[in-house]
N, C-alpha and C positions, 0 to 999 in steps of 0.2 A: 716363121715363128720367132717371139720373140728370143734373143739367149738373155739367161738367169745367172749370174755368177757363183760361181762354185759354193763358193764363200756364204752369200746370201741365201741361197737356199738352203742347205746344210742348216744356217739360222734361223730361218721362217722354218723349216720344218720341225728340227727341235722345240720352238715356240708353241708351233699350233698343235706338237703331239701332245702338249698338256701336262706330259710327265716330268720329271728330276732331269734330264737331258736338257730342256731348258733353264733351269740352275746352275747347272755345271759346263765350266769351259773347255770344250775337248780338242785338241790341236788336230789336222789331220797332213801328212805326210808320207808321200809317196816316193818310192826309189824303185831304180831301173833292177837289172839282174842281178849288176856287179856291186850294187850296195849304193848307189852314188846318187843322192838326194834330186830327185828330178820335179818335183811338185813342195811349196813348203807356203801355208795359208797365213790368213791374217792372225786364225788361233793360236799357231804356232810361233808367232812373230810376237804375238802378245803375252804366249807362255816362259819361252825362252827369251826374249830379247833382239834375235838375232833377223835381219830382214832377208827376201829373197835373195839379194845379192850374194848375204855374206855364206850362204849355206849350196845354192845349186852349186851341185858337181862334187861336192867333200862327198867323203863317205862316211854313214851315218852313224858311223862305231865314235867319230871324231868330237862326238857331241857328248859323249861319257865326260864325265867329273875326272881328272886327271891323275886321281888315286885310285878310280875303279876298273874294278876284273875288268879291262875291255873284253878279253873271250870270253865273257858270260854278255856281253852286247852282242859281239858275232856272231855268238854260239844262236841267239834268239831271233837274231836277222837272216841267218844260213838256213834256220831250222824253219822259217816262216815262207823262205825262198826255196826251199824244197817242196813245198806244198803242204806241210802242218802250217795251222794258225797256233798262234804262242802267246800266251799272256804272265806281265811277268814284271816285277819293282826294280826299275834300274835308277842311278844317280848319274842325273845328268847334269850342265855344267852351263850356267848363266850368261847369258854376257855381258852380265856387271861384275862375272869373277868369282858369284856364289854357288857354292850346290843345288839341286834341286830334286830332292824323290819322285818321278812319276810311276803311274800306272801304264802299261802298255797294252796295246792289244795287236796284233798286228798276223795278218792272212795275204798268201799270194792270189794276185789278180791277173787272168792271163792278158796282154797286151794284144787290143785288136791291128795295132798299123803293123809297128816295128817288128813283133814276133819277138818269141821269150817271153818273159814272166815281170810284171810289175808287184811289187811289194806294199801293199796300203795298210800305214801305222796309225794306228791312234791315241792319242797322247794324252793325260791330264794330271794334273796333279795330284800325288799319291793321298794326302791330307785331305782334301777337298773328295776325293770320292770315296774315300773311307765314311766323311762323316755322311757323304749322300747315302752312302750302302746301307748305312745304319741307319737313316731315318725310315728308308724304304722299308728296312725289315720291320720297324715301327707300324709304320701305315700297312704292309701287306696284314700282319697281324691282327691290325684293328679290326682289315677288311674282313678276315676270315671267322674270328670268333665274335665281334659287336654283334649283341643283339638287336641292336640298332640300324633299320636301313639304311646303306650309306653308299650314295651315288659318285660319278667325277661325270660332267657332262663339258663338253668342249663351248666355246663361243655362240655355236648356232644350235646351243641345247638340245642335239644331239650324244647319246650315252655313250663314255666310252672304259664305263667299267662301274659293276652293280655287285656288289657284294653278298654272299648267300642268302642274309635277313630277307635283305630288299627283294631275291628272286623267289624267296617262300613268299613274301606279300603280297608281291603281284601277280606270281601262281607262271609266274615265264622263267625260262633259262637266262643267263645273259648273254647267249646267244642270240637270243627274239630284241634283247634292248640294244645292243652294239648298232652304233649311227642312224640309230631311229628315233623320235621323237617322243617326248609321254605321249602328245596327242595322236601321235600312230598306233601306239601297241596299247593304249588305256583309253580306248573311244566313252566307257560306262565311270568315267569319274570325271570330277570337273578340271579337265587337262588343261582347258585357256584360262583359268582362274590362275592355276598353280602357275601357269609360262608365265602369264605376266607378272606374277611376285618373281619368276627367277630374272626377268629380263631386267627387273627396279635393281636386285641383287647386283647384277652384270655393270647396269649404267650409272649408278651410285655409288658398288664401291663399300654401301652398306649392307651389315648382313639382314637379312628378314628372317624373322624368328614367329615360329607358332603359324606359320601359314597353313590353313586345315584344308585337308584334301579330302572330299566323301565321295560315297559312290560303292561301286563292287568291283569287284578284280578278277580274273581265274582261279582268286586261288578259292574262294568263297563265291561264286557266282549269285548265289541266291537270297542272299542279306548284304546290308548297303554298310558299310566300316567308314569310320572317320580317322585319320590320321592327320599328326600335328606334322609339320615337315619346314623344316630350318634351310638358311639356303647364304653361302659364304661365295667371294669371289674371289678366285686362285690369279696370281700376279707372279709377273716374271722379277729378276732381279732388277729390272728398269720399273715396277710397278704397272705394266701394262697386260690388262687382265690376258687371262688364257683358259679359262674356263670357270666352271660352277662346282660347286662339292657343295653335296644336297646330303640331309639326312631325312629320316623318317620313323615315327615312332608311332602304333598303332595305339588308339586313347578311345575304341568305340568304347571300352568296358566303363570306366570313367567317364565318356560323355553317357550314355546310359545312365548312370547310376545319377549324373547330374541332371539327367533328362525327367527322371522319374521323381529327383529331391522337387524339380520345379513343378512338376505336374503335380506333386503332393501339394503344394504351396498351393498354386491357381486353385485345384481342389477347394484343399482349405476354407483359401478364401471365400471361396463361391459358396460352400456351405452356409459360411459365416454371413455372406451378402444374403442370402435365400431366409436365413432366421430373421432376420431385418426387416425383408421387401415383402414378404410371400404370409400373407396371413393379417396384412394391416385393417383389415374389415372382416365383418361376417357377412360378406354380397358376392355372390357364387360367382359372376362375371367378373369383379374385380380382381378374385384370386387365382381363378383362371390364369388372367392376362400378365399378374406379375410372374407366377411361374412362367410363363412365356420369354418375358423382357429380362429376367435373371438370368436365363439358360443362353442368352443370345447376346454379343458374340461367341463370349467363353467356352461356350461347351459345343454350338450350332451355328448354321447360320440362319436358318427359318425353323420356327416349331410353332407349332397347332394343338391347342388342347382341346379336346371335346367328351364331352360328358354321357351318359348314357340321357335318351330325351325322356325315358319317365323322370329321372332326377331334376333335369330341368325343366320339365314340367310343372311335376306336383311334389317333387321334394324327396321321393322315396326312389330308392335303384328300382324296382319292379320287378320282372321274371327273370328267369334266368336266360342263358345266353348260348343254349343250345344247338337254336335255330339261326343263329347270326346275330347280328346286333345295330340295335340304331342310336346311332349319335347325333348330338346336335353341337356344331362346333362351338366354343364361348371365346376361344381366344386366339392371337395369333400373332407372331413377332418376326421381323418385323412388321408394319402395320401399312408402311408404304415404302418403296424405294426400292423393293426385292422383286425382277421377275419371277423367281422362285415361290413368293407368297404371293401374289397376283395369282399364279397359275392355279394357285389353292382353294378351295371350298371356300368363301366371305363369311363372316361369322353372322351365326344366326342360322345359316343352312342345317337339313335336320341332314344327315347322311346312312345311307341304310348297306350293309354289306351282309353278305353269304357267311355260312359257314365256316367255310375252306380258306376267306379274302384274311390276311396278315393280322386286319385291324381284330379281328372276331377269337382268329386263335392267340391272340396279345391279350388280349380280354379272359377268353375259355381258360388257357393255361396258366394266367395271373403272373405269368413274366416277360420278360423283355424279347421281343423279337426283332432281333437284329438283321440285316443287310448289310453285309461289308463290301459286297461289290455290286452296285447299282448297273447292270449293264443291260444288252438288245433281251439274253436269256431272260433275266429276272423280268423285262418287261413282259413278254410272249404272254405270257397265262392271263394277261389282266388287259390285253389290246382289244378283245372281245367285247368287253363290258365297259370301258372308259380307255380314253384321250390321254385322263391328265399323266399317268406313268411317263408315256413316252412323251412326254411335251416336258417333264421334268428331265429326264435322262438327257434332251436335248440342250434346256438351261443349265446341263455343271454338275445334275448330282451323282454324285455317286455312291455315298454312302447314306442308310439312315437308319432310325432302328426307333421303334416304338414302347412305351413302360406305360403300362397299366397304373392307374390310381386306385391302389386300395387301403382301406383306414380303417381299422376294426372288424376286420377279415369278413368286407365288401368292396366288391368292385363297382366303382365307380366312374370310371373311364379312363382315356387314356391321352398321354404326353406324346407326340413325335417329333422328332428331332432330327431336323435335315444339314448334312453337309455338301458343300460343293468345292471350298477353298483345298489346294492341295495339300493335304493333309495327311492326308491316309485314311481308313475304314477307321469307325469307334474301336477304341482299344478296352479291355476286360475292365478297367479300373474307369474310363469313362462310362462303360456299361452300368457301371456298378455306383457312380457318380450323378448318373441320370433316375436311377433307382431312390438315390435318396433325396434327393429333389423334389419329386414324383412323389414320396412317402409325404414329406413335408406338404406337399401343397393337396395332397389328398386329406391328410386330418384336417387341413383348411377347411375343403371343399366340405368335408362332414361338417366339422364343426357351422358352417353356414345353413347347410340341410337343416342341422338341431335346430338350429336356432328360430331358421323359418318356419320351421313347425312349431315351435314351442312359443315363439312370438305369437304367433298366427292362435295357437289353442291361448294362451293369456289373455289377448285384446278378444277375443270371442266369448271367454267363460267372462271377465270383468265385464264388459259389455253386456252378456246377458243375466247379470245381478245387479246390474243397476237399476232403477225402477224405469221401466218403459212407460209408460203413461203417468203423469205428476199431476195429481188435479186438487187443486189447492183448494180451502175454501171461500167462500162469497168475501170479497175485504182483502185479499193477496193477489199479487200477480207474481208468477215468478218467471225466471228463464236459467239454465243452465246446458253449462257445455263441459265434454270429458275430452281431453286429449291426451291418447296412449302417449306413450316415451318412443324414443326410434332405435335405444337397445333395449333388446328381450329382457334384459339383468334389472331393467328400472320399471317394465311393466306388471301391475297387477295390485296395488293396494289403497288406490282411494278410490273415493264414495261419496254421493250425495243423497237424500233424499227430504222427502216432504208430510211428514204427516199430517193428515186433517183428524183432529178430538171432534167428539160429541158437541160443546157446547159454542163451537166457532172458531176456535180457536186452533193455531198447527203449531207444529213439532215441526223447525228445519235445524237439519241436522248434514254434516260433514265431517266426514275421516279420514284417516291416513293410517294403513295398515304397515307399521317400520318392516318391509321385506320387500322383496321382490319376486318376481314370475310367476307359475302358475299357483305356488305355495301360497305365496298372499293373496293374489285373487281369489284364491280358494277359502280361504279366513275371512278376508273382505265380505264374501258369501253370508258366512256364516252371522259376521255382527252386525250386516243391512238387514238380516231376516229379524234376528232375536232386536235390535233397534227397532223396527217396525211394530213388533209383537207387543213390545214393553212401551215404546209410545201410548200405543192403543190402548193399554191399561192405566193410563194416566197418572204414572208412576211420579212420585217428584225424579228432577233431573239426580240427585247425586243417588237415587238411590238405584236410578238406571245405571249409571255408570258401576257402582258396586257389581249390581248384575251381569252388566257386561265383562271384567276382570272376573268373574268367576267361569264364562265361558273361554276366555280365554287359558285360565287356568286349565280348563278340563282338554285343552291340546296335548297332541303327545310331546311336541317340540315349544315352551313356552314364547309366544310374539307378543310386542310390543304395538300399542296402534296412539297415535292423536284423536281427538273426538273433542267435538264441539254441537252444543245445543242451545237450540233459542227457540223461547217459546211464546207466542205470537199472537196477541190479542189484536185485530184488525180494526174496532171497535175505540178501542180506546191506545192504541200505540204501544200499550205495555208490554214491553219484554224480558223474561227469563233466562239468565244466560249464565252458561256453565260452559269452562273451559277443564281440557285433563291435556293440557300441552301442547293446544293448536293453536297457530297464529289467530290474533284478534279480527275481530269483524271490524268492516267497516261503514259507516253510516254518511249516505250523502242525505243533506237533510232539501227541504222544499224550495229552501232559499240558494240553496247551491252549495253552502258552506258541508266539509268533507269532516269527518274524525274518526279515528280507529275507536272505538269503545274501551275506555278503559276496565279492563276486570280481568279479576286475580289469574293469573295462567293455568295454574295449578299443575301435574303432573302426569304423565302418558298414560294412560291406563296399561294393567299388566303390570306396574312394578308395585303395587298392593301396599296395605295401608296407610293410606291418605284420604282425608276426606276432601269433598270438593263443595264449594261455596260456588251455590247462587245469586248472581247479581242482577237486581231488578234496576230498567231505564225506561224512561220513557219518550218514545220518540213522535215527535208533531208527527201528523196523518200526513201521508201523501210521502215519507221518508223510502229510501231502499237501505237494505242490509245486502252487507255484500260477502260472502262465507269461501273459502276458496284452500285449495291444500297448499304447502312451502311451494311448490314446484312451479308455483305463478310467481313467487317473489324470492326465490332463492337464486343465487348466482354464483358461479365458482371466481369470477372477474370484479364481482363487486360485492360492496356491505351492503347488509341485511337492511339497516336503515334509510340506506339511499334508495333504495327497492322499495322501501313501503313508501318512502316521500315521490319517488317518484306513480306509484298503485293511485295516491290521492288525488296527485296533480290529473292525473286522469281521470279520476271520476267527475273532478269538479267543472269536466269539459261538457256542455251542453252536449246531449244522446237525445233522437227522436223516440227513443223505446231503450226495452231489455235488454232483449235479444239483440242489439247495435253495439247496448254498452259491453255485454261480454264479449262481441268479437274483436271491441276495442281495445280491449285488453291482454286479450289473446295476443294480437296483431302486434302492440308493439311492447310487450313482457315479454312475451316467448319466441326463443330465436326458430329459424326454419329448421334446426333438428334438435327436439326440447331432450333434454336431462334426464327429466323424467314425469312421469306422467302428473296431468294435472285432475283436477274437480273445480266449477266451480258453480257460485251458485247464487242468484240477486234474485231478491224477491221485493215489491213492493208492497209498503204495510197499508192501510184505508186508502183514503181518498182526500186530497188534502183541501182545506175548507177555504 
């Protein structure tokens, strides 16, 4: 085996014990029975001055200061050689000539060769371990009252001393931590995280501050604590390290409260993103699908919305939800790339469940029913009747939880919302976050309902007061087309019709009821009837219109309409023409040449007294008139006048017929989703000579 010099080792040990002993330089010095210095070290040599030579064999009283008690040397060397140890401040004597206070310690050691008793002293200077004593009392201090955990771990981060904080923290004595590792005694926290911010601490030299340590401990097994933990490296008086001194301060209450400021935030946000995204149309699938793509990733990682299938049917919820319930999926996010949504119903499937199945009591009971732990149990009850559970629980999920869509206390279907990232189960405030989401995209889905229904009754009641059969007389030809708007808000107030008088001659007539939806078409109703009626009577035109402002007076809500009449001699070309605020006619004449008719505009009907001036033209035989509402030449992108120079430029384009020229102008006037609804209406006058 190898030997280790006395010397040496005494110094590697005080080093690697990590404590104040490798601070402080302690002489060590042995003598036989008779006092007489038989062992004297490098410490000693380096305390006193004095080398082996000049000391073996003196007797140890000789090393006193040459003014001190030597009997109190004796007294402390005889007393230590009897067999008490003695500790004790003597002045001993340099050998450059000065005094020197040390501290002593000195016990008899029984001698295995020689037999008798060796004396083994230990020496340091009195200054030097007064001030070491006092920092110790320092540090033991810190250790015992800090509330702060506070470690000393040796070179191979191994503990060798844990202070009471630290053994409430981690719920062990420091018994369990002495020359063990964190990753021994704390296998449920992240221990190679932490080692290696201590080992950077160790090889660096710098301190590492705020290293977060999570996980659970003994002393709380059952909730997961974060802790910040600081990490310094302890150096000898040569600056060569000799271990670690770790602190640790428990911050879950802090990260909490910063956990749930952010989650307020994300929240937040997402609310704020959902009033944005979720409702940009009145088209039931559309808003479906944004409620899908909001919620995802932020809130889920796959969710499925699906509607009840009478709603997505025909627009109405239908019965109640007693007996189960049938869905028909509308949405689904993501759309591709997710195992998870692959394994899921395609949209468009109708889906039908029991009574008892999540989806039906999500529905029955009009709240959220949640899943926080997706496992083999939750599946069991539904392996009977379908695959997809356990094909899901195999893809990741584990958590998911379902909200009902209801909006004006009806149920409408329902949101679910799958996780699989590790996360944890939905928490009360996501529950609660997915609630209002689910509100938001349910008034959506209503407001889409209304709408298709009310769209649907508009274009049906307008549509059926229009005149169905137009039969013009002997000397006209006419053709006309109506095209609804593509929102419900713009449908229901123009009109065209054609009367034929007694003596050959028609009444074509066009209008615009200023409102919209079922309100207007329902007025619209009313002035195509009483227009027809007072045609028939061969009323002059302004005194029709009179007529007509007094039906509308007799509204309970007063409306506004445009109206326009021309009245139509086949015979002879001669036309009657009265405006109350509607765009002018236009006249393409035989020759091809195009002109709006000049005549006085005059004022909407409904805003009351005004009289209105008829203006007589006469147009060559063989001419068309061409009658039509704004909604053909109005544009929110362009003026009014380019729209009608542009209305000309087309007529003046060669048409084998009517019916050609109006869908010519349908075709390239009206975009593929119009504004709002059109009328229009070309008729040709004789027969050109």
């Amino acid at each position: 085996m190898e030997q280790v010099p006395f010397d040496d080792a005494t110094t590697a040990a005080a080093r690697d014990a990590g404590g104040w002993l490798g601070d402080l330089t302690v002489a060590v010095v042995a003598t036989g029975a008779d006092g007489a210095i038989v062992r004297w070290d490098h410490a000693a040599e380096e305390l006193l001055g004095y080398t082996p030579h000049d000391v073996l064999g003196r007797h140890i009283a000789d090393l006193l200061h040459p003014g001190a008690d030597r009997g109190l040397g004796r007294s402390l060397w005889e007393g230590a050689a009897t067999g008490h140890g003695v500790t004790g401040t003597v002045t001993a004597w340099h050998k450059e000539g000065r005094p020197l206070d040390l501290e002593i310690w000195a016990a008899p050691v029984p001698a295995r060769h020689r037999g008798g008793t060796t004396v083994l002293v230990f020496a340091a200077e009195a200054e030097a371990a007064r001030r070491i004593r006092g920092s110790s009392v320092v540090w033991d201090g810190l250790f015992a009252r800090s509330p702060v955990g506070i470690a000393v771990l040796d070179t191979q981060l191994r503990f060798l001393r844990v202070n009471p904080a630290l053994e409430a923290m981690n719920g062990l004595p420091q018994a369990a931590h002495i020359g063990r590792r964190l990753v021994e005694i704390l296998p449920d926290v992240n221990a190679p995280d932490m080692e290696r911010s201590m080992r950077r601490a160790l090889d660096e030299g710098r301190p590492v501050v705020d290293s977060r340590r999570t996980g659970r401990t003994p002393a709380d097994p059952d909730h997961d604590h974060v802790w910040s933990g600081s990490y310094v490296r302890l150096e000898d008086a040569d600056g060569r390290p000799i271990g670690l001194a770790a602190t640790l301060i428990d911050i879950t209450a802090q990260q909490r409260a910063q956990l749930e400021a952010e989650a307020g935030r994300r929240h937040l946000a997402l609310v704020n993103e959902a009033t944005l995204k979720i409702g940009t149309s009145l088209d039931l699938e559309r808003t479906a699908q944004e409620l899908a793509d909001v919620a995802v990733p932020d809130l889920a990682d796959v969710v499925t919305v699906d509607v009840l299938e009478s709603l997505a049917a025909d627009g109405e919820p239908g019965a109640g939800l007693v007996g189960g319930a049938t869905l028909r999926r509308l949405a689904k996010a993501p759309l591709t790339g997710s195992p998870v949504a692959a394994a899921l119903a395609p949209l468009g499937r109708t889906l039908d469940f029991p009574a008892a199945a999540p989806y039906a009591r999500a529905l029955g009971d009009r709240r959220a029913y949640v899943v926080g732990e997706f496992d083999e149990g939750a599946v069991e009850p539904a392996a009977g009747h379908s695959s997809t559970p356990a094909e899901l629980l195999r893809l990741g999920v584990h958590s998911f939880m379902m909200t009902p869509l209801l909006a004006r206390g009806v149920v409408l279907g329902l949101a679910t919302f799958y996780r699989t990232r590790p996360v944890g189960p939905f928490t009360k405030d996501e529950v609660d976050l997915a609630g209002e989401l689910a509100a938001r995209a349910a008034v959506c889905v209503d407001n889409a309902r209304l709408y298709s229904r009310e769209h649907d009754t508009a274009t049906v009641l307008q549509r059926s007061m229009l005149p169905q059969h137009i039969t013009p007389p002997p000397g006209i030809e006419v053709a006309h087309r109506y095209l609804p708007a593509s929102d419900v808000n713009e449908v229901g107030g123009d009109w065209y019709d054609v009367v034929d008088l007694t003596d050959g001659r028609a009444v074509l007539v066009i209008g615009d009821v200023m409102g919209h939806g079922t309100a207007a078409a329902a007025v619209m109703g009313r002035l195509s009837a009483t227009v027809r009626a007072l045609a028939r009577l061969d009323l002059a035109a302004d005194e029709m219109f009179h007529q007509l402002e007094a039906a509308l007076r007799d509204l309970a809500e007063p409306m506004i309409a445009t109206f326009l009449s021309v009245v139509v001699d086949p015979a002879t070309g001669r036309c009657g023409i009265t405006r109350a605020g509607h765009p002018p006619p236009a006249a393409v004449l035989p020759d091809g040449t195009v002109r709006l008719l000049d005549v006085p505009p005059g004022l909407p009907l409904g805003v009351g007294g005004v009289d209105y001036t008829t203006t007589e033209v006469v147009l060559p035989l063989g001419s068309v008139l061409v009658l039509y509402t704004d909604g053909l030449v109005e544009s929110r992108s362009s003026d009014i006048d380019a729209r009608l120079t542009e209305l000309t430029d087309l007529l003046a384009a060669p048409v084998p017929s009517l019916p050609a020229l109006c869908d010519r102008l349908l075709t390239h006037l009206v975009p593929a989703s119009a504004d709002d609804d059109i009328a229009l209406l070309a008729a040709r006058v004789g027969t050109a000579t």
